[in-house]
Residue, then its C-alpha position, 0 to 999 in steps of 0.5 A: x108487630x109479632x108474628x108467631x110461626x108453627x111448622x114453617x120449613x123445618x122451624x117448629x115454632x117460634x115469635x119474631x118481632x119486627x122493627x124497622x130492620x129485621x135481621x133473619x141469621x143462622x147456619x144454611x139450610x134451616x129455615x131462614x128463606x121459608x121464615x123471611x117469605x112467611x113473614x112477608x106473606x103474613x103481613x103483606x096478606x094480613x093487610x088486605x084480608x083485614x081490609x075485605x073482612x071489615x064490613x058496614x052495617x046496613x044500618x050506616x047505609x040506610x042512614x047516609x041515604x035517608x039523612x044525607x049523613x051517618x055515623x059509625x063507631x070505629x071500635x067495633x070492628x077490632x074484634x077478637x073473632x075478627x082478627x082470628x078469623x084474619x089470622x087464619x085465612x093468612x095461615x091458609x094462604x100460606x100453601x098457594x103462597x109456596x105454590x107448595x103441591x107436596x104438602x109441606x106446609x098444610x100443618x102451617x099456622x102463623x098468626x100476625x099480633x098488630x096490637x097497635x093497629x087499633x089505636x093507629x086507626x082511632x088515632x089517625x085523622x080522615x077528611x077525604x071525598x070519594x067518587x062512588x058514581x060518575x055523579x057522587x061524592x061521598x065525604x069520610x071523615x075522622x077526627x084525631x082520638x075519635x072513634x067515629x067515622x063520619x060519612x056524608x053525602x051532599x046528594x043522599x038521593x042520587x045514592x038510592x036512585x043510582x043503585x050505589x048503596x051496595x059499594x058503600 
């Protein structure tokens, strides 16, 4: 993963890739602590804004409710649009991150460039049951290499019935 940086502190710009042991160095008072939490903040950030962001298409709602089952093509959410947009809530974040009040990091930008979290994604494999309601189990799954997400319900009436096509 990199994470490019613009107007952190007092560093104007600058790329760090990291690895399992990243090593931030240099004289005091330069930088380093803004950078290290920048870093911290855009990743652990980036993580859970990407997860908000990624929505089903209510085509796959309608589907699992009227067939029980449906599929949805993994490969569509990693858009260009889709990690721009990620990559600029994180650098927006970045003020109340600081609890910055004077202003200090309003020209910010960061920008984390995950160019294998697609292939992690397509190349993990899924079998997990998800209570959805006190008396609904939906089923996710997904196969090794495979692009698509497979989404069962044994009881796709209860799902119309129960209200729960909103929290699918």
């Amino acid at each position: 993963m990199e994470i490019e940086f613009e107007n952190i502190g007092f560093i104007k710009s600058g790329k760090i890739k990291t690895n399992n042991i990243t090593v931030i160095f240099g004289p005091n008072n330069v930088g380093k602590t803004y950078l290290s939490y920048s870093t911290y903040a855009a990743i652990s950030r980036y993580n859970d804004i990407f997860r908000e962001k990624i929505k089903i298409p209510k085509s796959v709602s309608s589907n699992l409710v009227l067939n029980g089952t449906a599929r949805y093509d993994i490969t569509n959410v990693f858009t260009d649009s889709l990690v721009k947009s990620v990559n600029e809530e994180v650098s927006s974040s970045l003020p109340a991150f600081f609890k910055d009040s004077s202003g200090m990091f309003s020209k910010s930008k960061i920008s984390v460039i995950d160019s294998y979290i697609k292939d992690r994604v397509v190349n993990s494999e899924v079998n997990v049951n998800i209570s959805v309601s006190e008396n609904i189990i939906l089923n996710i799954q997904k196969k090794k290499t495979i692009h698509v997400l497979i989404l069962q319900s044994p009881h796709p009436k209860r799902i119309m019935s129960q209200g729960v096509l909103s929290l699918i």
